[in-house]
Rosetta silent file (secondary structure, phi, psi, omega in degrees, C-alpha in Angstrom):
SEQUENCE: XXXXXXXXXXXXXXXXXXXXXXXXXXXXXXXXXXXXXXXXXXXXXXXXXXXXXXXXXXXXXXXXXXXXXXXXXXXXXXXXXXXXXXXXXXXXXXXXXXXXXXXXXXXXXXXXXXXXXXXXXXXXXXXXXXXXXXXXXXXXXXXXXXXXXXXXXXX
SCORE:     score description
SCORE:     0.000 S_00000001
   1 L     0.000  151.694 -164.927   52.806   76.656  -32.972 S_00000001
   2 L   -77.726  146.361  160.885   54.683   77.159  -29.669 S_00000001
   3 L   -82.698   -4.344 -173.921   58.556   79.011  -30.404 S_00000001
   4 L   -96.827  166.419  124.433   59.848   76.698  -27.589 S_00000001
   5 L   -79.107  158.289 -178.239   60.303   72.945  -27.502 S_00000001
   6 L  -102.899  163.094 -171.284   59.652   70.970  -24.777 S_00000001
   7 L   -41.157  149.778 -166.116   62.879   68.775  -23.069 S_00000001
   8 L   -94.121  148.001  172.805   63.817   66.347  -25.797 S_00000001
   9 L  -150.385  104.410 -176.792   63.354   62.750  -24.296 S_00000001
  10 L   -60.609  146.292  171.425   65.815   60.412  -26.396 S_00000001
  11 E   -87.326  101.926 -171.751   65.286   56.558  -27.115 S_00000001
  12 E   -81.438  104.060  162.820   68.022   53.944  -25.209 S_00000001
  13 E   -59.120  110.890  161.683   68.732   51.374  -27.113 S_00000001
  14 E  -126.281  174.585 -149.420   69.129   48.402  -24.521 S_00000001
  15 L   -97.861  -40.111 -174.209   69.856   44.993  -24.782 S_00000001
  16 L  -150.140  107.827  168.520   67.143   43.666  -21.613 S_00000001
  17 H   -46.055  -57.734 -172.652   64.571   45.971  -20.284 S_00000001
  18 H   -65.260  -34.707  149.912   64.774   44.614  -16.877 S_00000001
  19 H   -44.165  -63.020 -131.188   68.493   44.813  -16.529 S_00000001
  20 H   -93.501  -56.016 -179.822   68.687   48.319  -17.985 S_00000001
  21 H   -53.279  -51.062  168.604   65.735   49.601  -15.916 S_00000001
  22 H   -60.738  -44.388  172.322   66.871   48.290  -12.493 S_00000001
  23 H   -44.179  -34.588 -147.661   70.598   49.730  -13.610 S_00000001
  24 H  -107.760  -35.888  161.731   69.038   53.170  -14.673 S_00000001
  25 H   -72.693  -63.045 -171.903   67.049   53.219  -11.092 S_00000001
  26 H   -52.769  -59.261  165.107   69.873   51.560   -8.889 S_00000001
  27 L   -73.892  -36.073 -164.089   72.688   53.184  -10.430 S_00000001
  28 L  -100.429  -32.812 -164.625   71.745   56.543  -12.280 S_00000001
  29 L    83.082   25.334 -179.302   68.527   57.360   -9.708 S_00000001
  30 L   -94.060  145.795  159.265   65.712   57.527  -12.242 S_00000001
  31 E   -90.580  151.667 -139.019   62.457   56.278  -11.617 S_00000001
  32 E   -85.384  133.647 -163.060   60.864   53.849  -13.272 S_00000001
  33 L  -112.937  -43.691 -172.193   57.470   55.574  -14.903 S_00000001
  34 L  -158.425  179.439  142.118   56.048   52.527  -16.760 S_00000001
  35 L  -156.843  130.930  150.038   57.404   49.140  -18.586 S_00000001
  36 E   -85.639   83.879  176.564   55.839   47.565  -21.303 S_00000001
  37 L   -67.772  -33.565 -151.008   57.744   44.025  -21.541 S_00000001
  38 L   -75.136  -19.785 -151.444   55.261   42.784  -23.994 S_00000001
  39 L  -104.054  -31.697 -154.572   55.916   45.929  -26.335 S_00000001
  40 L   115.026  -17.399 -158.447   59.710   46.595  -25.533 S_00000001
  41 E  -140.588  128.971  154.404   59.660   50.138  -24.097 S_00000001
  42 E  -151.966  176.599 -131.062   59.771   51.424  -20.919 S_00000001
  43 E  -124.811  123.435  154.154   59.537   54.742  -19.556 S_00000001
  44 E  -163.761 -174.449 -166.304   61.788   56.729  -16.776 S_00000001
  45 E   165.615  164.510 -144.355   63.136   59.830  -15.289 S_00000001
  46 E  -139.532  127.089  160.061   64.622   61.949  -13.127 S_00000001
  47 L    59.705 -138.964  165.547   63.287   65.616  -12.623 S_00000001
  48 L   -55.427  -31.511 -168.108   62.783   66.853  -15.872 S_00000001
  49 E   -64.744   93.078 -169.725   64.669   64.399  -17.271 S_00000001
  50 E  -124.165  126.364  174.116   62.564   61.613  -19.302 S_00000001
  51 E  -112.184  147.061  127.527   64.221   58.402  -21.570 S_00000001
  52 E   -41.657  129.427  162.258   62.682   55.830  -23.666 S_00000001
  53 E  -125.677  138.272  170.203   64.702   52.106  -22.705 S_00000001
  54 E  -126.964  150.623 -165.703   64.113   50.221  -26.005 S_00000001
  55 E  -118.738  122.552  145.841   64.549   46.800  -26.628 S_00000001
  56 H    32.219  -83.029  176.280   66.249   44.909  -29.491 S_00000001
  57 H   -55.603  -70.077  162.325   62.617   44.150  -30.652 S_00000001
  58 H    -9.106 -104.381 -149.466   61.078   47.511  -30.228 S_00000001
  59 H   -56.913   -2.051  178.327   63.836   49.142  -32.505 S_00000001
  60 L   -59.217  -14.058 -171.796   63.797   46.243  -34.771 S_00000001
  61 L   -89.172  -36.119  173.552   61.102   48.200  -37.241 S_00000001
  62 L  -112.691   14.630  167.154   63.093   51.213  -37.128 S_00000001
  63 L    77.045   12.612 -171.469   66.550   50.120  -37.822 S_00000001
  64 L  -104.735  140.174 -177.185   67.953   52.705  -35.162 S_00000001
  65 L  -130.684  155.656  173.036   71.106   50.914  -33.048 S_00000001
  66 L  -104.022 -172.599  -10.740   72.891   52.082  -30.308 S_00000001
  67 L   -87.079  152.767 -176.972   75.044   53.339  -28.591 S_00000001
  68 L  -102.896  137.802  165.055   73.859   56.703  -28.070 S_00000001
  69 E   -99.943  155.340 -160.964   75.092   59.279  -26.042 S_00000001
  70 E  -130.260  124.503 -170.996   72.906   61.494  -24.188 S_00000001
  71 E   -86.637  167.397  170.726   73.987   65.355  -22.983 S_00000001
  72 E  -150.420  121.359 -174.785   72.542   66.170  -19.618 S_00000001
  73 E   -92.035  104.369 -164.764   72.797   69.977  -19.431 S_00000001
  74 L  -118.512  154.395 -121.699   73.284   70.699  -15.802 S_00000001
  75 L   -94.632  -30.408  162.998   72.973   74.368  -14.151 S_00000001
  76 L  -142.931  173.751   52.989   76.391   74.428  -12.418 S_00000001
  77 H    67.801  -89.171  152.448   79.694   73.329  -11.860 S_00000001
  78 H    -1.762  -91.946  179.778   78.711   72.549   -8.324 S_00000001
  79 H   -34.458  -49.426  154.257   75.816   70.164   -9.813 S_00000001
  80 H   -38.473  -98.149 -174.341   78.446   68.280  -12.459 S_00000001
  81 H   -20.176  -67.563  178.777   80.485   67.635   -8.952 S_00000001
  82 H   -38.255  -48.099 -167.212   77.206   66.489   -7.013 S_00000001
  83 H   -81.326  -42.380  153.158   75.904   64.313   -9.543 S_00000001
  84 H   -33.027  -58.844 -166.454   79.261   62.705   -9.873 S_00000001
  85 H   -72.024   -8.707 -161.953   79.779   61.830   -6.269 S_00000001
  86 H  -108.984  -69.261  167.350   76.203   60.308   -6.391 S_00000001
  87 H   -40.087  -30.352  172.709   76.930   58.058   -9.516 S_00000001
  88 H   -75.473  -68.118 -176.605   80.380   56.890   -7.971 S_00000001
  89 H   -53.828   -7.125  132.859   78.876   56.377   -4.700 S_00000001
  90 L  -113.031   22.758  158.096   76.319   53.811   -6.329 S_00000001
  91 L    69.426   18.252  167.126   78.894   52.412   -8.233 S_00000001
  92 L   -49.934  154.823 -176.970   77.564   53.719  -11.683 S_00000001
  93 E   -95.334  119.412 -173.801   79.927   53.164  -14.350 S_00000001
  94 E   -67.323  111.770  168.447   82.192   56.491  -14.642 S_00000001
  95 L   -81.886  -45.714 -172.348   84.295   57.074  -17.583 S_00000001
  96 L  -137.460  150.720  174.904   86.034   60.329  -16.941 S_00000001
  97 L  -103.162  153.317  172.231   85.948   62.275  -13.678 S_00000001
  98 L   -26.535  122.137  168.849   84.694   66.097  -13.654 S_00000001
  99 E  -170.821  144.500  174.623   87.025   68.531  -15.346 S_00000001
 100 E   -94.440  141.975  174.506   86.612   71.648  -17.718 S_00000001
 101 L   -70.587  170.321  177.310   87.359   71.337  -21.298 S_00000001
 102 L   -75.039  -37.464 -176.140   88.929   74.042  -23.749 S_00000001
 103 L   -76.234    9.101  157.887   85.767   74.242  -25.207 S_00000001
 104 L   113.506    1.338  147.316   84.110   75.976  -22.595 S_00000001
 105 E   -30.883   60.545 -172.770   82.724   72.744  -20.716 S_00000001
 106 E   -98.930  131.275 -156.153   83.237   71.392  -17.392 S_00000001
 107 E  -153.397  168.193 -176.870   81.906   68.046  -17.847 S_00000001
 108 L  -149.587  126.842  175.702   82.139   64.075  -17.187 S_00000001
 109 E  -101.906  161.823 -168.032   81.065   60.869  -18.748 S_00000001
 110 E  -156.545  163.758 -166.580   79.383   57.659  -17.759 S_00000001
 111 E  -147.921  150.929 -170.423   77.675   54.687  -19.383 S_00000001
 112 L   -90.651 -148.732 -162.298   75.121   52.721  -18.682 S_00000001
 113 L   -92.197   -3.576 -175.827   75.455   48.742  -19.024 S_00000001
 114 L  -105.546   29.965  169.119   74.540   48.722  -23.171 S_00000001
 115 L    97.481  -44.408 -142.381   77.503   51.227  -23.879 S_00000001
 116 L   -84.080  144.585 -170.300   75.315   54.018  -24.289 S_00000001
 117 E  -117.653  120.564  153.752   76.990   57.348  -22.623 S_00000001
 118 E   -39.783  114.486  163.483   76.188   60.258  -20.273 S_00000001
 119 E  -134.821   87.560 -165.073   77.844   63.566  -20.996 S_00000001
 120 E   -77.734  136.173  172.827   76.953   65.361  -18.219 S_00000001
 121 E  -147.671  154.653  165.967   78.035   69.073  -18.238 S_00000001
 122 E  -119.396  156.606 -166.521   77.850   72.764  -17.310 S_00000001
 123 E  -129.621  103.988 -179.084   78.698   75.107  -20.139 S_00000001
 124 L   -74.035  -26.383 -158.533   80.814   77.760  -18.150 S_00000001
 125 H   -81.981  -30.351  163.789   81.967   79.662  -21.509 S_00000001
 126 H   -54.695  -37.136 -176.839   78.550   80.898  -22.372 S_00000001
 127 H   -73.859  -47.904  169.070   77.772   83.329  -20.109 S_00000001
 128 H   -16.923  -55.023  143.343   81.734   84.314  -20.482 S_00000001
 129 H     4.511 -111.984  179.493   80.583   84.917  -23.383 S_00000001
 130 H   -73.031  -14.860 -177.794   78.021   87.172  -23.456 S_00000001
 131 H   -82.242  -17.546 -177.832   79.590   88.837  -20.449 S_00000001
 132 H   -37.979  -93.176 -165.249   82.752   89.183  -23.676 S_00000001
 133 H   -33.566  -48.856 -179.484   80.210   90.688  -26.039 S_00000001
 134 H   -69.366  -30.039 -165.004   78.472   93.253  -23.417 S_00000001
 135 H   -80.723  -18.012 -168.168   81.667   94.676  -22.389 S_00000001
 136 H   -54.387  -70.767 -157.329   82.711   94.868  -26.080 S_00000001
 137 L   -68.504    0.583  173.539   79.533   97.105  -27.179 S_00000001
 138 L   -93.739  -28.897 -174.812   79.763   99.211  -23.936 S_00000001
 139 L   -74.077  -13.586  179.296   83.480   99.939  -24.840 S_00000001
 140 L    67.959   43.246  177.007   81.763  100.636  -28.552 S_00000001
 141 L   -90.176  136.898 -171.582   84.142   97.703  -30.511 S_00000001
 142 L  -117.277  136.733  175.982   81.957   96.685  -33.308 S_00000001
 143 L  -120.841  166.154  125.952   83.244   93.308  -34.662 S_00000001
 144 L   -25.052  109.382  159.054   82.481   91.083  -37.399 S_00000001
 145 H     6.125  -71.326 -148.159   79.731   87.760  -37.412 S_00000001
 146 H   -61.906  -19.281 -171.285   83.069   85.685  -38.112 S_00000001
 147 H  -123.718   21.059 -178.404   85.114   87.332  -35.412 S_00000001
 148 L   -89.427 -155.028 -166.333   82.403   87.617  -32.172 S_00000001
 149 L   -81.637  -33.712 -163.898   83.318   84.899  -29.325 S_00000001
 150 L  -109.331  -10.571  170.033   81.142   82.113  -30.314 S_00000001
 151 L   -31.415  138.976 -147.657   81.440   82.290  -34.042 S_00000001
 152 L    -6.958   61.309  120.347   81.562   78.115  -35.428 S_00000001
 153 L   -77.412  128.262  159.058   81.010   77.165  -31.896 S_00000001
 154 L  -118.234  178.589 -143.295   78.637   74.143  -32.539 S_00000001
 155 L  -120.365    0.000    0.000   76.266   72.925  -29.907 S_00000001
């Protein structure tokens, strides 16, 4: 078995494939990969980025409901900002505009037309982090588990 996983590609509960897919192309940019109307499911993505759109029927067998939110872990600050102006400027729907959080975030949300939410972010506080931690052990402060920087940060 591999130690990595490969990118996670979540299931959208939506209400009408063909609404959700033209929304998730028009609005969001992804392209459309497949559709199965007969089945329920269709297929799309951006980059790396690959979603399930599920249908009513589809998920009726496995009892899973929306809405779901979906993180989209993005590489900078910069990118958060980019990806913004490109969802407002096709008139996606925005919830919050870019700004960093206490928890070490800078991040913004959006929703598609079934509810389901975007929480796009860059997570500036990690490297902060670790840049924390190296200067500690070059200065030779030995801390506690319970007391390093990131201690019950969950993820």
């Amino acid at each position: 078995m591999k130690s990595t996983f490969p990118g996670a590609a979540p299931e959208v509960p939506v209400r009408d494939i063909n609404e959700a897919t033209a929304y998730y192309q028009d609005k969001l940019g992804f392209t459309l990969d497949w559709s199965g109307e007969d089945v329920g499911l269709a297929g799309v993505s951006k980059g790396d980025c690959r979603m399930f759109l599920a249908s009513p029927e589809y998920r009726k067998g496995y009892g899973n409901v929306g809405p779901i939110v979906t993180w989209l872990n993005m590489e900078s600050q910069e990118d958060v900002d980019e990806l913004y102006r490109l969802w407002n400027a096709s008139q996606a729907k925005l919830m919050s505009t870019p700004k960093p959080k206490p928890w070490g975030l800078y991040e913004f949300t959006a929703a598609d037309l079934d509810g389901n939410l975007f929480r796009v972010f860059y997570d500036f506080a990690t490297p902060q982090r670790a840049r924390n931690a190296l200067h500690r052990n070059a200065a030779g402060e030995r801390r506690a588990p319970s007391e390093t920087a990131d201690a019950g940060v969950q993820r």
